[in-house]
C-alpha positions in Angstrom: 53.6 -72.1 52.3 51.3 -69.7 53.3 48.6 -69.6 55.8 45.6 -67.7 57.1 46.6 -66.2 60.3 44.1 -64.4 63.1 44.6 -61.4 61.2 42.1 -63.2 58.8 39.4 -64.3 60.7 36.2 -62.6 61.7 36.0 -63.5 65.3 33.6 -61.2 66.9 30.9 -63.7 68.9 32.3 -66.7 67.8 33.1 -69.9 69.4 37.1 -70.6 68.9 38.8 -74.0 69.3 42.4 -72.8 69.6 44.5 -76.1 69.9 47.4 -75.4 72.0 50.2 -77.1 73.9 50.4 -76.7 77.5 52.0 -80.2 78.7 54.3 -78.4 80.9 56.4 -80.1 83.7 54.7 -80.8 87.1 56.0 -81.5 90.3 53.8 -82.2 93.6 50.9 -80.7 91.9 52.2 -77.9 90.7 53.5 -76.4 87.2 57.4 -76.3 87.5 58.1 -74.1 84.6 55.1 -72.1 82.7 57.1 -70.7 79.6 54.6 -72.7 77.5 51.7 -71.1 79.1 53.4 -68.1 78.7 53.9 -68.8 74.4 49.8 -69.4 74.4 49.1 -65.7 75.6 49.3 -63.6 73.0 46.8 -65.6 70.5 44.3 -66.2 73.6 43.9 -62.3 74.5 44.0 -61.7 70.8 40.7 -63.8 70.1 39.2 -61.9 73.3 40.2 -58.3 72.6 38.3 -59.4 69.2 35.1 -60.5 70.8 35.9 -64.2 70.6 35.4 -66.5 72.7 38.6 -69.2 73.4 38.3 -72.9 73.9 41.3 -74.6 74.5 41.6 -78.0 73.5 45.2 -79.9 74.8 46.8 -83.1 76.2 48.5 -83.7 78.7 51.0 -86.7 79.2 50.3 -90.1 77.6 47.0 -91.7 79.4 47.2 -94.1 76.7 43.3 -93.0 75.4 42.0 -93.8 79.1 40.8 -91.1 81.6 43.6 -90.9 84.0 43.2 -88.3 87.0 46.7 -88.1 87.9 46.8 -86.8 84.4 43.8 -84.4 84.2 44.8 -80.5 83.0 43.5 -79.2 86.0 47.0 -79.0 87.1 47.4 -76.3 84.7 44.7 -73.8 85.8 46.7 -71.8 88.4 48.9 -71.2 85.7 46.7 -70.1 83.6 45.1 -67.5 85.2 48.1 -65.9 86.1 49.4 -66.0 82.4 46.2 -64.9 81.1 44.1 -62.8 84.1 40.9 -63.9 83.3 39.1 -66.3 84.3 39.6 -69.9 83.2 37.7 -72.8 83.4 37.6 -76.1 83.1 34.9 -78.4 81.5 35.2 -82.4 82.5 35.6 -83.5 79.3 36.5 -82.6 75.6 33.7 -83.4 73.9 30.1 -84.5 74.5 27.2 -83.1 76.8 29.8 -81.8 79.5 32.0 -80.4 77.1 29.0 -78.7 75.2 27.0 -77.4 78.4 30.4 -75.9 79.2 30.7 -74.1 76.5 27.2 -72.5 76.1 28.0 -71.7 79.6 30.7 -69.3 78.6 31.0 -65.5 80.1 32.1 -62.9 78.3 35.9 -62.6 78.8 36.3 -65.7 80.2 38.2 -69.2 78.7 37.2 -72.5 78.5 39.5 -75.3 79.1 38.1 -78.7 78.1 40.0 -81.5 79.2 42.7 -83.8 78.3 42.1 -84.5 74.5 44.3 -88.0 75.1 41.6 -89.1 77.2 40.3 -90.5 74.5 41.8 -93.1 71.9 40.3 -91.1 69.1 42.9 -87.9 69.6 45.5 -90.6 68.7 44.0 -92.8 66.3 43.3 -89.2 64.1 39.8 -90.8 64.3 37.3 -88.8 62.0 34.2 -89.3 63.9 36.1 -87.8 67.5 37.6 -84.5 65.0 33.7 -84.3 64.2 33.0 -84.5 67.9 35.6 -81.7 68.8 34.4 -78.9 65.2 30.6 -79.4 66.5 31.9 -77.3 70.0 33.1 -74.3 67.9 33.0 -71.9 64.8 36.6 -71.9 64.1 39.6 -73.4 64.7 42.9 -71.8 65.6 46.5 -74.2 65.9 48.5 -72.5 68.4 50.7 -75.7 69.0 53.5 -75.9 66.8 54.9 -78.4 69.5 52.7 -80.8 68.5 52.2 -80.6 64.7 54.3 -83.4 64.1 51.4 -85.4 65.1 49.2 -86.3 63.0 46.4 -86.7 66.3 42.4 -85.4 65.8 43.0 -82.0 67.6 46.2 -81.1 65.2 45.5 -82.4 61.6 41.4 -84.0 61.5 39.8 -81.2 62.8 41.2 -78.6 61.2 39.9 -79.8 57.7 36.6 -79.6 59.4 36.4 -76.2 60.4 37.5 -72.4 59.3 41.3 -72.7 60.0 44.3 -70.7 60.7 47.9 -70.6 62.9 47.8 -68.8 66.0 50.6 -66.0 66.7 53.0 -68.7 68.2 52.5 -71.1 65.5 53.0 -67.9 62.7 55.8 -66.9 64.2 57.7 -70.6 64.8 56.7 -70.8 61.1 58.4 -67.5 60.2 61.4 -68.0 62.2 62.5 -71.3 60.4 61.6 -70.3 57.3 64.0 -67.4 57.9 66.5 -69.3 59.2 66.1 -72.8 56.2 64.1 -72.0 53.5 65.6 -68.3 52.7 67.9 -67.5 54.8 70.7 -64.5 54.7 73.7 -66.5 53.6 76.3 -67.5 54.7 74.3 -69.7 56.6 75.4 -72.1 59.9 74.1 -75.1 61.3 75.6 -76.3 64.9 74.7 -79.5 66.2 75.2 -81.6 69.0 74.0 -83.9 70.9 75.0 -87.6 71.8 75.0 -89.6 68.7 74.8 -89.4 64.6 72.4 -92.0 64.2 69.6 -90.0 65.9 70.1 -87.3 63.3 71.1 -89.0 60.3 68.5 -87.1 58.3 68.8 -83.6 60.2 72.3 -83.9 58.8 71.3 -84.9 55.6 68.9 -82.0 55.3 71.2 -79.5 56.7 74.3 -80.7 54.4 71.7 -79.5 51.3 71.3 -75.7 52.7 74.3 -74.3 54.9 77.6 -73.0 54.1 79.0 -74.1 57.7 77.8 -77.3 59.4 79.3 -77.7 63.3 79.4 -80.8 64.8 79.5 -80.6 68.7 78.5 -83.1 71.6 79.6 -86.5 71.6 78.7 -87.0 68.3 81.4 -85.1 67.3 83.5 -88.2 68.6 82.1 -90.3 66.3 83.6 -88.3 63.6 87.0 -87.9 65.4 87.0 -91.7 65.7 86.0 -92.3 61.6 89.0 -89.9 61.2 91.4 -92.2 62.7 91.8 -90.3 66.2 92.1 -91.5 70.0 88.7 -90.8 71.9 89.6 -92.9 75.0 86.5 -93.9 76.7 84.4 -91.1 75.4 80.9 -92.2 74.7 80.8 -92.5 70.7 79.1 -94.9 68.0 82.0 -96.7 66.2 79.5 -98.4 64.0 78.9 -95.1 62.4 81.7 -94.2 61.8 81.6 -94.9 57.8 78.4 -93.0 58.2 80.4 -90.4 59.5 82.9 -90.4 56.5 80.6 -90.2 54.3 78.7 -87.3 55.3 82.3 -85.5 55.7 82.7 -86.6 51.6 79.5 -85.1 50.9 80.0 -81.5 52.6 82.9 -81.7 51.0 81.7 -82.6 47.5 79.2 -79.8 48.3 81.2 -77.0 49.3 80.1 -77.2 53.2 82.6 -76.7 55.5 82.3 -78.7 58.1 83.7 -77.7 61.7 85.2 -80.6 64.5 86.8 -79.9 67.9 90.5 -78.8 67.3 91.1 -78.9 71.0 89.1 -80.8 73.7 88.4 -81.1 77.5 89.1 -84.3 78.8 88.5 -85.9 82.4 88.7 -89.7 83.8 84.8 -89.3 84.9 81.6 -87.2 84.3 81.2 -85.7 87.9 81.2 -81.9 89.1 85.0 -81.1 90.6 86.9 -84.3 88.5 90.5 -83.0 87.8 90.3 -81.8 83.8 92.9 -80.4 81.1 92.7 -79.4 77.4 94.4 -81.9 74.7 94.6 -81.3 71.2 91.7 -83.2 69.8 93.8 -86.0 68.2 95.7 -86.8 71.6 92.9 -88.1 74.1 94.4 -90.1 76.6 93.3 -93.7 76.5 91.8 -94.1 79.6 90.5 -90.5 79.5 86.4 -88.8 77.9 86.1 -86.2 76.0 83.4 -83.7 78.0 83.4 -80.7 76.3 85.6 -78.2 73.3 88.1 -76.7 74.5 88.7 -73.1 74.2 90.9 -73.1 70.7 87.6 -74.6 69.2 85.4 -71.9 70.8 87.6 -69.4 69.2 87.8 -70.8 66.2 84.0 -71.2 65.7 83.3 -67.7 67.2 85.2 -66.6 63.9 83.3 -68.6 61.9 80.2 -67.5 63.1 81.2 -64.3 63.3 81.2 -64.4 59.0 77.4 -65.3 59.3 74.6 -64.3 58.6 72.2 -66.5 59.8 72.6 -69.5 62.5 70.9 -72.4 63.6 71.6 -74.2 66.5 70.5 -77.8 68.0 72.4 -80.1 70.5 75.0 -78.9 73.0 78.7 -78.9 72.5 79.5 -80.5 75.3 77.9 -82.3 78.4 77.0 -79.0 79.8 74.5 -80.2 83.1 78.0 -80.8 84.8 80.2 -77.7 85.1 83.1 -76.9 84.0 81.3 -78.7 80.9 79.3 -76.0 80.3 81.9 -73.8 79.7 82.5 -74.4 75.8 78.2 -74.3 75.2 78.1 -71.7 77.1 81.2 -69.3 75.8 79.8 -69.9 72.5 75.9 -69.4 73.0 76.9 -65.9 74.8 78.9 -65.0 71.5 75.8 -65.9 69.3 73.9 -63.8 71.3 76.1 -60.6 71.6 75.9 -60.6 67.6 72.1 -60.6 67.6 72.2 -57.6 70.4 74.6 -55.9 67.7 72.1 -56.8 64.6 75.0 -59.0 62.8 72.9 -62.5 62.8 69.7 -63.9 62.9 69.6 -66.8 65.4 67.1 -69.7 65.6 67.4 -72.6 68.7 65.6 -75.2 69.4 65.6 -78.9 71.4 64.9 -79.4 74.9 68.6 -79.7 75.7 69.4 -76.6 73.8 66.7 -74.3 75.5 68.0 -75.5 78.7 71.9 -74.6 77.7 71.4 -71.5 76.3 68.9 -71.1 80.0 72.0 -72.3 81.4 74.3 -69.4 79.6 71.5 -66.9 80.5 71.1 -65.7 76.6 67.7 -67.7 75.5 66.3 -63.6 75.4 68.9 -63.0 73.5 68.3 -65.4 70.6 66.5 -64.4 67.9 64.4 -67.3 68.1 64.3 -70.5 70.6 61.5 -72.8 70.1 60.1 -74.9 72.7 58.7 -77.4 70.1 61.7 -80.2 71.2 60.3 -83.1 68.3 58.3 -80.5 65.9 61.4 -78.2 65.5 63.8 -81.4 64.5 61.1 -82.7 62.1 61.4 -79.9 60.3 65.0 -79.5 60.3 64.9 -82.7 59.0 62.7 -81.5 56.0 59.4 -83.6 56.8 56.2 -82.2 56.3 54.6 -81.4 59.7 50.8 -82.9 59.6 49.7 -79.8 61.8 50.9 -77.6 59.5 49.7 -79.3 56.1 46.4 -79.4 57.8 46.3 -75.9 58.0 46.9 -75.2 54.2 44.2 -77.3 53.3 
């Protein structure tokens, strides 16, 4: 797929709507952590150092199409102006006469924020007439949220049909990393996954199974599949439900030449709590009464070999339950690895998933990844091979 980028747009004394996604966390009134206003920079000082003139256009939380104050964006302007250092604004609403007195009103230099586009039940509804609403405040449109291109909302997909359209610098280069990392990647190619059960990514592992050479399976879903293999998991959280599931997508990476990588030793403990006795068991001899919490450090080894053969990875899901040390350790001993063969220029690396930015944050490597989206539901879509209606929208 390709798309028009900034570098193809004429934006000297135009108006740009540059849809971006800044619903960061918040805590007593304040922004708690800023790396998505951070990822917005670049394509904002961009349209400015070309003459432009930026109009953000972003939700925040779920109001439900109702105007909610507790859920209004100006909790994001402090933030703002210290990513950006100029000045910000914010207009009352994201379309209508506030929203276009607003802009008319715009300095030279300055940004525009118009408020919560969830406000209203048309951003939702992808309702033609509020996308109409939102093109008649601006020249061209820009998409600078890939985190939200699995929606198929007004301010993502409608109004980009409406307008002269392109991806942002963040969106371009989410879009290039996992095209470098699924659709032509340097092979051998690895896929490690965790998380806390298979049904939630029955068709990430589907899609997965039809492009990698390695496929890891970490986290407590990787119980499920010690269980469909006949083995003891005590009272590890697993689905044994899925467990045919589970057989049958070890039969197909078979049938397809993809080796696929479980636990060959385990860290067990009689409770999920910080300073609970623990010791390493083979992964077939879980105590009864005992959970698996994490790999143990054969299966880091093992899989640091394996990766070490690769060429390209792809990580999602955590190995183990890695908020409660000393199960971070096996995340964490692994994530450092990955990202000492980036620093040495032997593998591309792309991460992605709430839980996974916050591991590899954890392991202090996230810099060191060749790529870590921020995306959370956006990056699994597409691992999962949908189309992403922000995206399509953008190729016309």
């Amino acid at each position: 797929m390709v798309l028009r980028t900034l570098d193809d747009m004429d934006l000297a004394g135009r108006t740009v709507l540059v849809r971006v996604d800044i619903n960061v966390p918040v805590a007593a009134g304040r922004v708690t952590d800023a790396t998505r206003i951070a990822a917005i920079v670049p394509t904002v000082r961009d349209i400015l150092a070309r003459g432009g003139r930026p109009v953000l256009l972003a939700h925040f939380d779920r109001p439900g199409g109702r105007r909610v104050p507790a859920m209004s964006l100006a909790v994001t302007l402090p933030a703002l102006r210290a990513a950006l250092g100029v000045p910000v604004r914010l207009a009352p609403d994201c379309v209508g006469p506030e929203a276009r007195t607003a802009v008319a009103a715009m300095a030279a230099g300055e940004v525009l924020l118009l408020e919560n586009t969830r406000f209203h039940p048309g951003e939702e509804a992808n309702d033609p007439a509020f996308a109409a609403a939102l093109a008649a405040l601006g020249e061209i449109y820009v998409n600078d949220a890939f985190a939200a291109a699995h929606r198929a909302h007004a301010s993502t997909a409608a109004l980009a049909r409406l307008l002269p359209a392109c991806a942002g610098r963040l969106m371009a280069a989410e879009l290039a990393a996992l095209e470098a990392a699924l659709g032509a990647p340097e092979r051998p190619l690895v896929a490690v996954v965790g998380g806390a059960k298979v049904s939630t990514k029955l068709d990430l592992l589907a899609n997965l199974l039809a492009r990698v050479d390695h496929l890891v399976i970490g986290g407590a879903m990787a119980n499920t599949f010690l269980l469909a293999a006949g083995r003891e998991v005590g009272r590890s959280r697993a689905e044994p439900d899925m467990a045919g599931t589970a057989r049958a997508i070890t039969a197909r990476a078979a049938a397809g030449g993809v080796a696929l990588h479980l636990p060959v030793d385990v860290v067990v403990a009689d409770a999920l709590a910080p300073g609970v006795a623990v010791r390493t068991v083979a992964a077939d001899a879980c105590p009864a009464g005992a959970m698996i919490l994490d790999v143990g450090p054969a299966t880091v080894t093992a899989l640091a070999a394996v990766i070490a053969g690769c060429r390209t990875l792809i990580w999602n899901g955590p190995l183990g339950a890695f908020e409660t040390p000393p199960f971070d350790a096996g995340t964490t001993a692994l994530a450092r690895h990955v990202a000492r063969l980036g620093r040495e220029g032997r593998l591309r690396s792309v991460a992605g998933g709430g839980d996974t930015v916050a591991a590899l944050n954890h392991a202090g490597v996230a810099a060191d990844f060749g790529y870590v989206s921020t995306a959370g539901g956006a990056f699994l879509e597409w691992m999962e091979g949908r189309e992403l209606p922000g995206v399509a929208a953008l190729a016309g």
